[in-house]
Rosetta silent file (secondary structure, phi, psi, omega in degrees, C-alpha in Angstrom):
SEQUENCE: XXXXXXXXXXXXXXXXXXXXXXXXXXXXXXXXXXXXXXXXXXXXXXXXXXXXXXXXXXXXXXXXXXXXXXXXXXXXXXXXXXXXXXXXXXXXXXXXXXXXXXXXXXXXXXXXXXXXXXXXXXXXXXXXXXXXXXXXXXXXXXXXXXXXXXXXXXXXXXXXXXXXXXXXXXXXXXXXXXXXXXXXXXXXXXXXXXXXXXXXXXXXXXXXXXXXXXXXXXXXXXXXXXXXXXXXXXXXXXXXXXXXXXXXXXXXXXXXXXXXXXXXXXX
SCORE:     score description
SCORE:     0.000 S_00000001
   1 L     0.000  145.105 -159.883   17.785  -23.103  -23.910 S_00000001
   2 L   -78.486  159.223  178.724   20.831  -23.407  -21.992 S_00000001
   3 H   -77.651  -11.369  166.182   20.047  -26.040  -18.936 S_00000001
   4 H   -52.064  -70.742 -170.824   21.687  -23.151  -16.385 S_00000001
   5 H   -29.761  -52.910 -140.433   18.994  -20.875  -18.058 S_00000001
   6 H   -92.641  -35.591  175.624   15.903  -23.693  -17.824 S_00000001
   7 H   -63.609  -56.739  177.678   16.933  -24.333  -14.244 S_00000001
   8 H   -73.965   -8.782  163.435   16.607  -20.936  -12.942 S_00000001
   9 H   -82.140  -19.284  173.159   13.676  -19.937  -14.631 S_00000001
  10 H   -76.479  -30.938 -173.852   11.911  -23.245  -13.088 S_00000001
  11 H   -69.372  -25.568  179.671   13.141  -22.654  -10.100 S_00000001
  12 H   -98.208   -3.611  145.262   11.676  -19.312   -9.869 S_00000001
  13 H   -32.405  -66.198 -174.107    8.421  -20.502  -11.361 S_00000001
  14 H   -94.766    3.990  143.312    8.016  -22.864   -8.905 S_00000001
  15 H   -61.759  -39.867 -176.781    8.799  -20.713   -6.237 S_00000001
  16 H   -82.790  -33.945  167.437    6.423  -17.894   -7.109 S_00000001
  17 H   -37.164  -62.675 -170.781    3.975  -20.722   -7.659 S_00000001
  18 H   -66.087  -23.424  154.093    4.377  -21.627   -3.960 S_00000001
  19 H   -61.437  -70.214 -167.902    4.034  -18.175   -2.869 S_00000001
  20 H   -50.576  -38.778 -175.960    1.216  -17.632   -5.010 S_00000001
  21 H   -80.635  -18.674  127.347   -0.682  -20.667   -3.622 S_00000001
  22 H    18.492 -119.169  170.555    0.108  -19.335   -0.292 S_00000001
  23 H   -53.976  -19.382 -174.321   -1.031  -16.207   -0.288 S_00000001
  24 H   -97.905  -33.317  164.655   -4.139  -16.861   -2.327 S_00000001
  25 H   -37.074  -63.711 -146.052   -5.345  -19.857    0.378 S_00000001
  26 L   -66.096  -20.271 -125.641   -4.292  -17.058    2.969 S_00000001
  27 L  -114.013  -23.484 -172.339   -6.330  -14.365    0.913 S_00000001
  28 L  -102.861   14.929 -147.008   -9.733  -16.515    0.569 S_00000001
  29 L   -83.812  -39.499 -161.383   -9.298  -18.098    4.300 S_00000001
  30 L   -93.627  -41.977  150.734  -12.255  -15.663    5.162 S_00000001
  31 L    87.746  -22.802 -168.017  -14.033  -16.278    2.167 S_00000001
  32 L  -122.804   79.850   18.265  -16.897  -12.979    3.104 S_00000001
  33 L  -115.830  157.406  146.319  -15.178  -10.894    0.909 S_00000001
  34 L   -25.651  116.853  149.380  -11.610  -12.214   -0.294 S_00000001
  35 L   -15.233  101.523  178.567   -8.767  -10.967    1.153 S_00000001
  36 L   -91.747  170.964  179.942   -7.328   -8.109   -1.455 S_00000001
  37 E  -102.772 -176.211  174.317   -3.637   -7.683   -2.086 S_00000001
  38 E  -156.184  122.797  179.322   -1.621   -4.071   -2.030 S_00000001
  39 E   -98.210  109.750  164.251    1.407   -2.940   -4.183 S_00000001
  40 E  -100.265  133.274 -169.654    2.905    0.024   -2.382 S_00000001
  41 E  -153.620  137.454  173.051    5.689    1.425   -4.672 S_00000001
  42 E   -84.451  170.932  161.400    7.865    4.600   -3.931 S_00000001
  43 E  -146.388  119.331  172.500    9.037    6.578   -7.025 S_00000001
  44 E  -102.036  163.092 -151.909   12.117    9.146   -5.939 S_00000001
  45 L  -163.272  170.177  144.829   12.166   12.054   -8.367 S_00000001
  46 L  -137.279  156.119 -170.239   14.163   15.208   -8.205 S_00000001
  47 L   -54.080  150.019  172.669   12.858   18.420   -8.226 S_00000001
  48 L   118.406 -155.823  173.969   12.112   20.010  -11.573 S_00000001
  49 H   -66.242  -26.390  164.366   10.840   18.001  -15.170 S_00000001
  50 H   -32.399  -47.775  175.253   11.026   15.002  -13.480 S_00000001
  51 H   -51.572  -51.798 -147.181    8.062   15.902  -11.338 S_00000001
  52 H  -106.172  -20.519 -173.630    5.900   16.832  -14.003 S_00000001
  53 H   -78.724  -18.321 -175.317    6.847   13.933  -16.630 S_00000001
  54 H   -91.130  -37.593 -160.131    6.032   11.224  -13.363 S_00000001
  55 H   -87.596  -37.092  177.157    2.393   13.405  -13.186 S_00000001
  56 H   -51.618  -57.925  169.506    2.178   12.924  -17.080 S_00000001
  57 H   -34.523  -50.568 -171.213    2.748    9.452  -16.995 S_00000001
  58 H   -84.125  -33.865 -174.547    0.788    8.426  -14.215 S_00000001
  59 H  -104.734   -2.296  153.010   -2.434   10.160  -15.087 S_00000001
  60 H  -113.363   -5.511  157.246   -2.692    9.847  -18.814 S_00000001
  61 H  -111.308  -58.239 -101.081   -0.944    6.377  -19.168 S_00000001
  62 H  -113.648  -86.658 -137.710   -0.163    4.027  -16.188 S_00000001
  63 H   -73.213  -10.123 -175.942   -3.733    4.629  -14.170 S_00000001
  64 H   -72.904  -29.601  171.675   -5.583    4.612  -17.307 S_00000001
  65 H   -69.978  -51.484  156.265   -4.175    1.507  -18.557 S_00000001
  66 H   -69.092  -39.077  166.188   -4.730   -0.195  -15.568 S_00000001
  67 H   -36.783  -36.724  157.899   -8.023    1.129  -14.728 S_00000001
  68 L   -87.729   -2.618  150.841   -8.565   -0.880  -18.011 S_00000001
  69 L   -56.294  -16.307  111.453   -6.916   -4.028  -16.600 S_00000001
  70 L   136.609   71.470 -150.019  -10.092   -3.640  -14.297 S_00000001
  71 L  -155.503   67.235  171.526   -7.137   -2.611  -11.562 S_00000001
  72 L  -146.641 -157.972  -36.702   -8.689    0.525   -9.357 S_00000001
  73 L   -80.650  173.512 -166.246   -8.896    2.208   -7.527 S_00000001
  74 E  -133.485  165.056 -142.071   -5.610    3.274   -7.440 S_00000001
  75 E  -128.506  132.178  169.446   -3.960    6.175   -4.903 S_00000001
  76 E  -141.386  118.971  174.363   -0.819    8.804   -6.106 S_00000001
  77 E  -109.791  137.849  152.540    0.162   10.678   -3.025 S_00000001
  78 E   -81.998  142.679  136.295    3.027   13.617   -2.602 S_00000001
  79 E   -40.928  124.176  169.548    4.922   13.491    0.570 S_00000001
  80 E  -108.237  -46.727 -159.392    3.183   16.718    2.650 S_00000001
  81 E  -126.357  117.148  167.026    5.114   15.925    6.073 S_00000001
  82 L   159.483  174.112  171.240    8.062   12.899    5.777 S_00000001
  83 L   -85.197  166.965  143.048   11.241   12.019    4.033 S_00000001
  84 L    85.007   61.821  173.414   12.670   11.481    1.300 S_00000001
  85 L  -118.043  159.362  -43.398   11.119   14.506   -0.889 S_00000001
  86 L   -14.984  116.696 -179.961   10.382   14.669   -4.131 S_00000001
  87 E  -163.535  136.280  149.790    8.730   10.396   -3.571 S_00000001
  88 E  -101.773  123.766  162.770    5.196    9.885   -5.012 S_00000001
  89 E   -91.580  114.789  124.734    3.388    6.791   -3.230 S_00000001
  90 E   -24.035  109.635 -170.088    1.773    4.367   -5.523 S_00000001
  91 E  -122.753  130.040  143.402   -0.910    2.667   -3.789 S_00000001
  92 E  -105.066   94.701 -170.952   -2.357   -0.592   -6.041 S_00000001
  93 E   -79.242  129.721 -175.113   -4.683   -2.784   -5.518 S_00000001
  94 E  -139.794  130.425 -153.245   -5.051   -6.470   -6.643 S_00000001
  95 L   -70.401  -14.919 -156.077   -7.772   -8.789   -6.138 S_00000001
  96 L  -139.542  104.144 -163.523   -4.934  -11.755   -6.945 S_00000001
  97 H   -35.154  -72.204 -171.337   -1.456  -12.815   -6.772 S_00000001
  98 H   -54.094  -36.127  170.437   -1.693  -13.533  -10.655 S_00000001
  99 H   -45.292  -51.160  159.692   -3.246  -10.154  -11.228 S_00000001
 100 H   -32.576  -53.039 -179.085   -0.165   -9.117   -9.288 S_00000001
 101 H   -76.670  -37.126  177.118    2.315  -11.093  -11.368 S_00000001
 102 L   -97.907   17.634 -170.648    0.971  -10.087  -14.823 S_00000001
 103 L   -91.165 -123.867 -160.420    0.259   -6.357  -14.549 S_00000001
 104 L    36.493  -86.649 -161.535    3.488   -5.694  -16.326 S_00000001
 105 H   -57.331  -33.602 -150.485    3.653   -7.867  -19.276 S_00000001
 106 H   -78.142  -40.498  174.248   -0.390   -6.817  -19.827 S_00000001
 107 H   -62.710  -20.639  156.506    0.779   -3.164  -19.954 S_00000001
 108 H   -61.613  -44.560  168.045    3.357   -4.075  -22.165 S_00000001
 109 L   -64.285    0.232 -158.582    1.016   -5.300  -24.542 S_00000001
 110 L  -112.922   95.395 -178.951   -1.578   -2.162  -24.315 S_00000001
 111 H   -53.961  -23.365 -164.836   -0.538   -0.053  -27.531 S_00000001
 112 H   -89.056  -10.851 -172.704   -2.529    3.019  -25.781 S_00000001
 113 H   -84.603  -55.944 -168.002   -0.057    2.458  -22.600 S_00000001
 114 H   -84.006  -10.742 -179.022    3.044    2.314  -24.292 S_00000001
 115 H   -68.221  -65.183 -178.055    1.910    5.392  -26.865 S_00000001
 116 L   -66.819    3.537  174.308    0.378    8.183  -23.933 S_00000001
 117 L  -109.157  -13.950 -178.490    3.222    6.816  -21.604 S_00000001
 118 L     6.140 -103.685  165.438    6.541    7.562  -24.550 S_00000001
 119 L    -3.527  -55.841 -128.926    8.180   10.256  -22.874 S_00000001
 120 L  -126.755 -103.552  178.001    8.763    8.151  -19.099 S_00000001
 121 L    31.678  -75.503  152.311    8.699    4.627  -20.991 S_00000001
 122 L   -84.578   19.520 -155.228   11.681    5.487  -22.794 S_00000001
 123 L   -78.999  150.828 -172.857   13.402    7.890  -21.087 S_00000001
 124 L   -91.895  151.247 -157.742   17.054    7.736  -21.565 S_00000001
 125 H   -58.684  -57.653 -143.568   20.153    6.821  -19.051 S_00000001
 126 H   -96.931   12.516  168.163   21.310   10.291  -19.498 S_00000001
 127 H  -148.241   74.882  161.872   17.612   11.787  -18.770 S_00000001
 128 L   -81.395 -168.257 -152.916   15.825    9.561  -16.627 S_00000001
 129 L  -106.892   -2.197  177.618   12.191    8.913  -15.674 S_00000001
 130 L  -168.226  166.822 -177.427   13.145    8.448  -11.790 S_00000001
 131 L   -75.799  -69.444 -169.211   16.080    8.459   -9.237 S_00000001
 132 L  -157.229  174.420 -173.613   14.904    4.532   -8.170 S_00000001
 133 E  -142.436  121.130  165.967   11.377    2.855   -7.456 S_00000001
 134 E  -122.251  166.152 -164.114   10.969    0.591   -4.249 S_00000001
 135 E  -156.724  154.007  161.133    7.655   -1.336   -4.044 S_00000001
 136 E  -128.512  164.877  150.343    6.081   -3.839   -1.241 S_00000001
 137 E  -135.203 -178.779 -158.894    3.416   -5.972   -1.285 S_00000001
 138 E  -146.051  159.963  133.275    0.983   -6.565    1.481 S_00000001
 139 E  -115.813  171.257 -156.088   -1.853   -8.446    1.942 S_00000001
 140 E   -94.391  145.044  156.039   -5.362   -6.816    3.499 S_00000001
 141 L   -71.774  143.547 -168.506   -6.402   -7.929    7.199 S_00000001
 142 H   -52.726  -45.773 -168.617   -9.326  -10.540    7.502 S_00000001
 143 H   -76.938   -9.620  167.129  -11.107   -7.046    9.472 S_00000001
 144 H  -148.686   69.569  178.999  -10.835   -4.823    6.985 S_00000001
 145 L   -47.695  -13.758  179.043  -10.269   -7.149    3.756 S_00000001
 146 L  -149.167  157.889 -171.503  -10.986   -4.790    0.919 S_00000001
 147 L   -69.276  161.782  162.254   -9.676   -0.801    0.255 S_00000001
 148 L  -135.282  100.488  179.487  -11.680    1.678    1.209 S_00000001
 149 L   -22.123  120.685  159.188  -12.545    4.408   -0.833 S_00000001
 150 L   -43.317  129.420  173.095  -12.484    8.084    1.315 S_00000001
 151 H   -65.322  -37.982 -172.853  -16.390    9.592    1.432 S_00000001
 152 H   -55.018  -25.366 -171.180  -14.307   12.905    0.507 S_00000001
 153 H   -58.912  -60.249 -154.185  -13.322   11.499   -2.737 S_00000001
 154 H   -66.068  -10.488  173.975  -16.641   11.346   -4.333 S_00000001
 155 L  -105.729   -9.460 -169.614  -16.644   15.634   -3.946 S_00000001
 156 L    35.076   48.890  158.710  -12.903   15.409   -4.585 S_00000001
 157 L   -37.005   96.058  144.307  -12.627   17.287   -0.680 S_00000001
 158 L    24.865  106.935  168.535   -9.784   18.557    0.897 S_00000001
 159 L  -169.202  146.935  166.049   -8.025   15.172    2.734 S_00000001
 160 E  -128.125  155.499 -172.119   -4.756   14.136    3.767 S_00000001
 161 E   -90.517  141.228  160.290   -3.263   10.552    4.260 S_00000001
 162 E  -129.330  151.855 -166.898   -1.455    9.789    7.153 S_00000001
 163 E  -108.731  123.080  173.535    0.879    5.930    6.428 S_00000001
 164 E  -129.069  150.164  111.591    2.097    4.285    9.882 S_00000001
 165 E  -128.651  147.056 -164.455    4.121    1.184    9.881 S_00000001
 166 E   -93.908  112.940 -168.599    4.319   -0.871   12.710 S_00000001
 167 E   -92.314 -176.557  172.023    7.505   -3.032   12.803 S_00000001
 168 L  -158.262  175.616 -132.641    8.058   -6.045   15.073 S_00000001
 169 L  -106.700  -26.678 -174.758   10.905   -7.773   16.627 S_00000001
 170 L  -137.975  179.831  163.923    9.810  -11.737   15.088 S_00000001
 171 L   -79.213  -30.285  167.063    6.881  -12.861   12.893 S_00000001
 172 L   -95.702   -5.356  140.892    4.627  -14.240   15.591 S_00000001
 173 H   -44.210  -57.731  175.621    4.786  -10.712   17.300 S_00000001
 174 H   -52.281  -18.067 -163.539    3.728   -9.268   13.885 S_00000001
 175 H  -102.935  -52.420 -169.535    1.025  -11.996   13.493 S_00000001
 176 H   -38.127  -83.538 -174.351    0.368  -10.903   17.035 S_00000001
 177 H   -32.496  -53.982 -159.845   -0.017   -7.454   16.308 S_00000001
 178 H   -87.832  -17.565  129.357   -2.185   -7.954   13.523 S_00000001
 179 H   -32.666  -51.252  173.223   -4.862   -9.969   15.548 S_00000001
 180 H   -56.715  -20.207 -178.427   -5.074   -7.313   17.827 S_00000001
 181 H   -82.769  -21.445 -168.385   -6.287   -4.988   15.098 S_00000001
 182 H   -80.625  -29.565 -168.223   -8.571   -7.412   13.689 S_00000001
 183 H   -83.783  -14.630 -155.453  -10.186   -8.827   17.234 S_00000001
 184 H  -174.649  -65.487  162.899  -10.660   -5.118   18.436 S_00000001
 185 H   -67.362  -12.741  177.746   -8.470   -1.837   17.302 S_00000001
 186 H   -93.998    0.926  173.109   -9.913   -1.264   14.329 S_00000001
 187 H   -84.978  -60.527  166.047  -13.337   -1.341   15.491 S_00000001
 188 H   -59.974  -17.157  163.625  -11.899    1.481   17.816 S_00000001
 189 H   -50.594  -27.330 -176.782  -10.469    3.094   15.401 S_00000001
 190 H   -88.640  -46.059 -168.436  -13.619    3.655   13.531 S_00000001
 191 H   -71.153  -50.248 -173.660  -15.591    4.506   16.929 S_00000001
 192 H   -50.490  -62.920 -154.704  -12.382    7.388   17.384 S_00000001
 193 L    91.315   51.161  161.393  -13.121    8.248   13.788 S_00000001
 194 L   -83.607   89.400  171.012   -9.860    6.854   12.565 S_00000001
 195 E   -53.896  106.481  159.020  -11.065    6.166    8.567 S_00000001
 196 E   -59.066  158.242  139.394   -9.019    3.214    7.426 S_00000001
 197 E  -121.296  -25.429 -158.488   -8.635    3.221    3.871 S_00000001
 198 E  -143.997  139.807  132.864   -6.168    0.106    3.869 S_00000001
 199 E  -132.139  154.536 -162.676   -4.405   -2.383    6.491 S_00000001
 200 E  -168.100  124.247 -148.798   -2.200   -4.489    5.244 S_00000001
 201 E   -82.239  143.887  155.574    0.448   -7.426    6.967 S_00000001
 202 E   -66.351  123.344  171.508    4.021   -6.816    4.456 S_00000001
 203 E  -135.030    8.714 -176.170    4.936  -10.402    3.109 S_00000001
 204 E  -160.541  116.776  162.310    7.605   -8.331    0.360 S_00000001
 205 L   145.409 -151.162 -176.794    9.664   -5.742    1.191 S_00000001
 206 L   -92.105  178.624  176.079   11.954   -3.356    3.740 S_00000001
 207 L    29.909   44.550  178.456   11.948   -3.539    7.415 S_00000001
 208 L   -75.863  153.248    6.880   10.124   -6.608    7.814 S_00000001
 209 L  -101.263  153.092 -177.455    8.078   -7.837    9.531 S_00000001
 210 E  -175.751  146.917  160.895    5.890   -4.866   10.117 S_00000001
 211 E  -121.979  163.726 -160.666    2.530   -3.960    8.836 S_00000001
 212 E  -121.011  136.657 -175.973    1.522   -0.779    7.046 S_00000001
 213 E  -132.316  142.185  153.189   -1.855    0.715    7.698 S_00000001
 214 E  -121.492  164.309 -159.240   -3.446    4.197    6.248 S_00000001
 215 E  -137.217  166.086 -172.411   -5.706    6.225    7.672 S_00000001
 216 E  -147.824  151.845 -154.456   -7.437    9.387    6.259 S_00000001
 217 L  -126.558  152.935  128.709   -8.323   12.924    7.379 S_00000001
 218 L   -43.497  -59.665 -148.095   -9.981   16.667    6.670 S_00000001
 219 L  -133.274  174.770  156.499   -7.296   18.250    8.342 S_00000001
 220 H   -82.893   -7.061 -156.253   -4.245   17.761   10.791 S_00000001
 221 H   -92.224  -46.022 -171.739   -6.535   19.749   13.387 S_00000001
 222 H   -56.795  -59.401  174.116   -9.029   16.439   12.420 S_00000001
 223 H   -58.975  -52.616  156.402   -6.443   13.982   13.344 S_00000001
 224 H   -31.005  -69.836 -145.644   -4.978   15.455   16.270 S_00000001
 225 H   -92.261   -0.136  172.163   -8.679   15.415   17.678 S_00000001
 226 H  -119.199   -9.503  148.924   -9.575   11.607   16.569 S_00000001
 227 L   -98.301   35.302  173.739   -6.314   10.139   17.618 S_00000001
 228 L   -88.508  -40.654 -176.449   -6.949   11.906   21.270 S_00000001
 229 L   -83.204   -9.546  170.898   -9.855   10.166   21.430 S_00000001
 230 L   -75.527  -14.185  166.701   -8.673    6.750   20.445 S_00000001
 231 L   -96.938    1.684  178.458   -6.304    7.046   23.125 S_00000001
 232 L  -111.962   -4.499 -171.856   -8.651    8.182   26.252 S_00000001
 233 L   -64.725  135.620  157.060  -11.321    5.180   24.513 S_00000001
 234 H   -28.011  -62.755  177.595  -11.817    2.666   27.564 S_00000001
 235 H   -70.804  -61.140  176.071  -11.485   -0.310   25.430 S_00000001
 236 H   -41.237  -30.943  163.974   -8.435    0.502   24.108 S_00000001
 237 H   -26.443  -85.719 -159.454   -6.917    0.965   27.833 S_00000001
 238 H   -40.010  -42.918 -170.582   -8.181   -2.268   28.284 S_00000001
 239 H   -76.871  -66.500  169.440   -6.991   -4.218   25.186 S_00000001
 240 H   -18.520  -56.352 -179.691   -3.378   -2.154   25.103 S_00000001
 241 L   -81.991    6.431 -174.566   -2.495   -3.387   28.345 S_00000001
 242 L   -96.695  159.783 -163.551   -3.382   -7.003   28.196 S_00000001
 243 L   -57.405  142.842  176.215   -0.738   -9.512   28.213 S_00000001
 244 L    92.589  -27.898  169.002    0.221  -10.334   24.798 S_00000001
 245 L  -108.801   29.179 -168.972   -0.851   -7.365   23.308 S_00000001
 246 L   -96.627  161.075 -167.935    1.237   -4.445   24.785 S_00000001
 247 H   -62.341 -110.366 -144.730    3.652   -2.393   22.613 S_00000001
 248 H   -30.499   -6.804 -170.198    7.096   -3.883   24.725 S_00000001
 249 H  -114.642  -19.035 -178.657    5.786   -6.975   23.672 S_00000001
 250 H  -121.175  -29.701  177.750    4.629   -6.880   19.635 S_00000001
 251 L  -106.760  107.611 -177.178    6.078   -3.450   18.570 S_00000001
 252 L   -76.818  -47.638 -166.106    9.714   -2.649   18.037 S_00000001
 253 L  -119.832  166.255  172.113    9.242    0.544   15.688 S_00000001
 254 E  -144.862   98.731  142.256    6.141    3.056   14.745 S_00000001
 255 E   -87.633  161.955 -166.654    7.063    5.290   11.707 S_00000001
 256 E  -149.605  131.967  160.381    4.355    7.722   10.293 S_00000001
 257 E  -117.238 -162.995 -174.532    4.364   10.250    7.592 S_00000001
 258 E  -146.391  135.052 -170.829    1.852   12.440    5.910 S_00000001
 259 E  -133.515  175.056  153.292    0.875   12.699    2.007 S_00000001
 260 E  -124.079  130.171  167.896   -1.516   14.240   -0.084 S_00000001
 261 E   -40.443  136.833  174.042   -3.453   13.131   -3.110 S_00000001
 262 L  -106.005  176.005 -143.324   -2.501   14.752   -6.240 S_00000001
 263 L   -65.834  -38.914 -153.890   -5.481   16.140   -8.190 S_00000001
 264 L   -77.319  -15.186 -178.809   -5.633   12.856  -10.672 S_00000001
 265 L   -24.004  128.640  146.797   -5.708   10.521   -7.362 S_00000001
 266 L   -95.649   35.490  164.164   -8.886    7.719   -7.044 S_00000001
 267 L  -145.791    0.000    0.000   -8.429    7.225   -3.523 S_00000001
């Protein structure tokens, strides 16, 4: 091996090492349950076979293959209200940095992955299986530390997602931020009947720092009438306005779309 070569793979060894040791102190810091992590990843499409060769893919190789990687559950949304359409959201959950680091290679190795996946796997420069793939990772807040499964799910109900992230102007605003959800909004949120399924501070990705939270629904007539009430709740007055926690002071941006689960979805 050349010593250019030997250098830059050590270097980024022992870089992801220090990230890994990091984030996994940061992930067990609570200890009642570990902190999980979450791989959000966009997939742009165009309209057409694209569409349906990304639905092939995902639901007879990719979730099955991980589901055997003991890696669930895991969430494939359509944009219903938001940009950037045709984009399937990828929601993934990992109890572990290394689980994180090695889902790849292990799917590389999983003859039933690369057989039921062919078709997208190999797709060729002059037919590909997507326009581009962007991905984050996150780790879950100490207050709500592991995903949470939708009650609708188990009846496979009528529900739409709605995805906020909250950006911020530095990293101890953003740290900021995400103590206030942990010390207080998300207990109103739940009292509104705001459903988390996920929150989760961005430590990889765009428009950092900002964290990304989802929240789940019946309806839009359901949301509209559970975030009215999270905004008339007393204690939220009260917490919103106190110094150190007010929007002008932790929040630059708020973007929000809206998705739906496609039928093979486990969230």
């Amino acid at each position: 091996m050349k010593r250019r070569d030997f250098l830059t793979k050590s270097l980024a060894a022992t870089s992801f090492a220090g990230l890994s040791t990091a984030l996994g102190a940061a992930a067990i810091e609570d200890k009642n349950p570990p902190r999980e992590f979450y791989e959000l990843r966009l997939y742009h499409l165009r309209r057409g076979p694209m569409q349906k060769r990304f639905d092939d893919y995902c639901r007879d190789a990719a979730l099955p293959a991980m589901n055997r990687l003991g890696i669930r559950p895991i969430g494939v949304f359509n944009v219903m209200a938001g940009p950037d359409s045709p984009t399937v959201y990828v929601l993934i959950p990992y109890q572990s940095m290394e689980e994180f680091a090695t889902v790849g290679e292990r799917l590389r190795a999983d003859e039933g992955y690369q057989k039921a996946g062919a078709d997208f796997i190999n797709a060729t420069a002059t037919d590909p299986a997507f326009v581009r793939v962007e991905s984050s990772l996150m780790i879950a807040f100490s207050g709500v530390p592991r995903l949470e499964v939708p009650a609708a799910m188990k009846d496979k109900k009528p529900r739409i997602f709605e995805l906020r992230t909250y950006e911020s102007h530095s990293k101890k605003a953003n740290k900021k931020k995400v103590e206030m959800f942990n010390i207080g909004e998300i207990a109103i949120f739940r009292r509104a009947g705001l459903a988390p399924v996920f929150f989760g501070e961005t430590v990889i990705g765009s428009k950092l720092p900002n964290l990304t939270y989802m929240l789940v629904f019946e309806n839009m007539a359901e949301r509209d009438k559970n975030w009215g009430q999270f905004g008339a709740d007393p204690e939220w007055k009260k917490l919103s306005t106190t110094p150190g926690y007010t929007d002008p002071e932790i929040v630059s941006n708020i973007s929000s779309l809206f998705l739906r689960p496609t039928p093979y979805s486990q969230i």
